[in-house]
N, C-alpha and C positions, 0 to 999 in steps of 0.2 A: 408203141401200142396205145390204142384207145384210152383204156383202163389208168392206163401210168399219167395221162396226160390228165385224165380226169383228178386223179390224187396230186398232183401236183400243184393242179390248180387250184383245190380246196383246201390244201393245206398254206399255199399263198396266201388264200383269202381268211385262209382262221386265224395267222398271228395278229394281223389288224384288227381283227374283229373282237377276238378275243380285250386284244389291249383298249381299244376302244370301250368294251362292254366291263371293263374292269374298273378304268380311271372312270368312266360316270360314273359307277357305283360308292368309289370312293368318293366323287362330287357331291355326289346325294348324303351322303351321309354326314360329309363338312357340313351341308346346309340343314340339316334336318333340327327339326326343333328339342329333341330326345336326346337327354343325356345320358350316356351310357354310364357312367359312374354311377347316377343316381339311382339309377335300375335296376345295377349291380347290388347298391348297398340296399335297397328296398327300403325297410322303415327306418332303418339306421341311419338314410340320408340327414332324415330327422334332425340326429343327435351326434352328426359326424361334424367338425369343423371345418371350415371353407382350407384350410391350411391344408389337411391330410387330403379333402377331395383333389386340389392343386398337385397336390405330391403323386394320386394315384391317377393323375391326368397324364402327366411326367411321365411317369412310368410306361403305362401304356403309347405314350407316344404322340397324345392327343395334342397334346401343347405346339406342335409342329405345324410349319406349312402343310399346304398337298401336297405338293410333287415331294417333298420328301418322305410323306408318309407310305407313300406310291411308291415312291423306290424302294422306302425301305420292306414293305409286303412283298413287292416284285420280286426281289434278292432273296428275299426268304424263301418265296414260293419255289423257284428256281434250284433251291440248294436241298426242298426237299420236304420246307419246314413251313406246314401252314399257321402255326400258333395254337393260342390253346383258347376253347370255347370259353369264357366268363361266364356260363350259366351254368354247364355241366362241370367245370372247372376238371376238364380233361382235355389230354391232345386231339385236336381238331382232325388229325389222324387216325387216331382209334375211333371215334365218336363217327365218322363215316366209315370206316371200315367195317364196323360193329354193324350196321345197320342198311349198307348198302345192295348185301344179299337179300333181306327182306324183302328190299324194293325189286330188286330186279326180279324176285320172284312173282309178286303180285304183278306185274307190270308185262312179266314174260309170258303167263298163264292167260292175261287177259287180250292179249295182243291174239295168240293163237286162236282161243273163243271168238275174237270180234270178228278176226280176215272168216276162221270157218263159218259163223253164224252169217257176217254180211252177205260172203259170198251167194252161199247157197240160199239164202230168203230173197235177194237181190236178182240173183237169176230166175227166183222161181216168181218175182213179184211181174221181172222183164215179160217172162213166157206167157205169162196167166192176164196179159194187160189188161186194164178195166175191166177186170173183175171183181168180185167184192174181197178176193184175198190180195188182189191188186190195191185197194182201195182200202182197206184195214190196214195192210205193212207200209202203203205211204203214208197215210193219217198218223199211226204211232211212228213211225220217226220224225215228222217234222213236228209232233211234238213232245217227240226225246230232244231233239233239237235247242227248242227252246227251252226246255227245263233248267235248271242248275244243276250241277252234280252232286252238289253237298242236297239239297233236296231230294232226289233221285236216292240217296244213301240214306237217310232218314226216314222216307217213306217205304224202305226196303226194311229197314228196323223192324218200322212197327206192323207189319206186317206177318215178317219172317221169325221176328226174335217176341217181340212183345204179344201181338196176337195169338203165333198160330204155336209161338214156343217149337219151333222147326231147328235153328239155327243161333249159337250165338251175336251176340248184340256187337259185340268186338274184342280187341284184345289179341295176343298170340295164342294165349293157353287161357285157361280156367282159371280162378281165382285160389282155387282150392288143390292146383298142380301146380309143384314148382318146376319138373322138370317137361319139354317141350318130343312129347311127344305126337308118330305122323297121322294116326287118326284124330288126336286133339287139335292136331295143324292143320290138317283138310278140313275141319268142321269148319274151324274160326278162318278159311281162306276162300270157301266160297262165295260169302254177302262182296269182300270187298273185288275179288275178280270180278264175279257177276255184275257188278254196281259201275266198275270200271269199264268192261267192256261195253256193256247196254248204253251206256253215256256214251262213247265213242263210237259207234257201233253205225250212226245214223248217217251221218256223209260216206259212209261208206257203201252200206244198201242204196240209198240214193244212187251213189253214183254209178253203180253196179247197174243197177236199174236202166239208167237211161243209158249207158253205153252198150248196151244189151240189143235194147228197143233200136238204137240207131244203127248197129250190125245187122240189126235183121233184115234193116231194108237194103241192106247192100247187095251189087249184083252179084257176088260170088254165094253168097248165101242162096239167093232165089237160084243157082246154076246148081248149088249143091240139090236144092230140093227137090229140082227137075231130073235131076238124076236118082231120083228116089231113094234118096238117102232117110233114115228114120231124122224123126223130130229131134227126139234125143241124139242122137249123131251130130247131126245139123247145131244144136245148140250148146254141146258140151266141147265139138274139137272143131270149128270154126267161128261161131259167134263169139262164146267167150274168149277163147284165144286173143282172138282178135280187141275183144274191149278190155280187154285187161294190161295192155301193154301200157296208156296212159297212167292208171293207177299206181303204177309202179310210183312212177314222179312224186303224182299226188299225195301216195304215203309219208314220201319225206317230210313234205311241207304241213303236214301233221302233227308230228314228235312235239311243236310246245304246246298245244293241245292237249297231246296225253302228259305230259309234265305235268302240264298243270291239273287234270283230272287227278294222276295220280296224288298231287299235293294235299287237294280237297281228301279225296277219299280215305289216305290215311289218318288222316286231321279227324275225321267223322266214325272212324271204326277203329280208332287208337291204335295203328298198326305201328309197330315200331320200326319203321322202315326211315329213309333218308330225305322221302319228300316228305313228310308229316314233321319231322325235327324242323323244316325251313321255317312254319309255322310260328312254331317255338322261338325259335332264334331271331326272329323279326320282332317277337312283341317281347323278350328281353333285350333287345336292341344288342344281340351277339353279334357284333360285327366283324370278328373273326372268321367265326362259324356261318355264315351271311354271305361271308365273302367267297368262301369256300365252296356254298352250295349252288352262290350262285352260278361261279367257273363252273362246276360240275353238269350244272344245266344246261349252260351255253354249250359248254362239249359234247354233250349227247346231240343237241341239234344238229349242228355242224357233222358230226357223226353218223347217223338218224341221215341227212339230207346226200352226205357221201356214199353209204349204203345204196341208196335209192339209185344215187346215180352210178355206180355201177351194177347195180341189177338190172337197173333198161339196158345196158348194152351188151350183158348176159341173152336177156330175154329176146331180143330184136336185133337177130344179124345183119338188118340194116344199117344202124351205127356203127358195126364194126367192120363193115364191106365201106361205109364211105371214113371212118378213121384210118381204115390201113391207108386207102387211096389218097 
């Protein structure tokens, strides 16, 4: 079957990928100018003696070739056992476990808002071409486009939280609740979905947009309309049908995009999720926790790009009339 060949093949291509994106990262990190002891010890480094930093090089394994250090992560990783974070001084285990429902919540919420917002502004920017709402929805995404996201999130602040006092600024809960309750969740979860989504949001109407526009001049389109089919008929179960089949692809090749949005975003609205810890763990040079996130991230791609590829051949029984064949 199609489908089976398709998972075959990407999961061929992730062990390499995966091993490759692993050992550079260990690469990068032999070469990096940042000593992770001294980051560890913070002021202490100060007033710790060159003997004991030696010993806690040792320890951690620093004092090693690569390819042993590689092995020996690989082995662990393997058996089950990522290490344990040097900044949180907790297992690297729990420390993503903790905190990777966060993520996928913001990440899940905004992904639905973004496909339904692009969609339907997308199709309706297609239908309404050069017009002035054709012409206001292209002008503000291509310059969402260009914005930053961490900017995008900031200027949502001061707007929503500090201006108009609508929305808090960030966080999960209030300062003054210690337990997390769902109306104090939904309040502090709309800035970072909304912020998320709107940032990603732009290649997607885009491209909605012009897939639209170039279905319409198709002959079966003009055959539909000569049969006096309504507009909205015409535009809802032929046009788009039809342009959205591409997208599918395109979504996958998306996901480091939204990784990376989401890293920003929770960085910027303290969200305690597992892309906002990367942050963290980069600039105390956690290279445990480093290591972890970054496999984590690689896997969503590679996952994220499998997804995609089998919903096209869901979507489009022509892949799966010439797969049988």
């Amino acid at each position: 079957m199609t489908w089976v060949r398709i998972v075959a093949w990407r999961l061929a291509f992730a062990v390499p990928l995966l091993l490759a994106v692993t050992f550079g990262m260990f690469a990068l990190a032999k070469a990096s100018p940042f000593d992770p002891v001294r980051q560890y010890l913070g002021e202490r480094a100060m007033v710790t003696s060159p003997q004991i930093m030696a010993e806690i090089r040792a320890n951690w394994g620093l004092d090693r070739p690569l390819a042993e250090q590689y092995a020996t992560w690989l082995g662990n990783l393997l058996s089950g056992d990522l290490g344990e974070s040097r900044s949180l001084r907790l297992p690297v285990a729990q420390v993503i476990g903790e905190r990777l429902g966060w993520t996928l919540l913001v990440v899940g919420c905004a992904l639905v808002l973004m496909l339904a917002a692009g969609l339907a502004v997308g199709t309706l920017a297609a239908w309404r071409r050069d017009s002035w709402l054709d012409r206001l929805v292209t002008g503000t995404a291509y310059t969402n486009e260009a914005a930053p996201v961490f900017w995008v999130g900031l200027l949502a602040i001061w707007v929503f939280s500090v201006t108009l006092g609508w929305l808090p600024a960030g966080g999960l809960t209030d300062a003054a609740s210690a337990a997390v309750t769902l109306p104090d969740l939904l309040r502090h979860l709309v800035l970072p979905v909304a912020v998320l989504a709107f940032s990603q949001s732009s290649w997607l109407l885009l491209f909605v947009r012009e897939s639209v526009i170039g279905v319409l001049r198709e002959d079966f389109v003009t055959g539909a309309r000569a049969r006096g089919l309504r507009g909205r008929t015409v535009l809802l179960r032929h046009a788009l049908r039809s342009a959205l089949l591409p997208f599918v692809t395109i979504m996958g090749a998306r996901v480091p995009e939204l990784v990376t949005g989401a890293i920003l975003v929770e960085a910027v609205f303290s969200w305690p999720g597992v892309a906002g810890t990367t942050i963290k763990a980069a600039l105390a040079v956690d290279f445990p926790l480093l290591a972890a996130l970054t496999l984590l991230a690689t896997v969503a791609v590679v996952a994220g790009n499998l997804l995609a590829d089998l919903a096209y051949t869901l979507a489009d029984p022509r892949v799966r009339v010439l797969g049988v064949s």
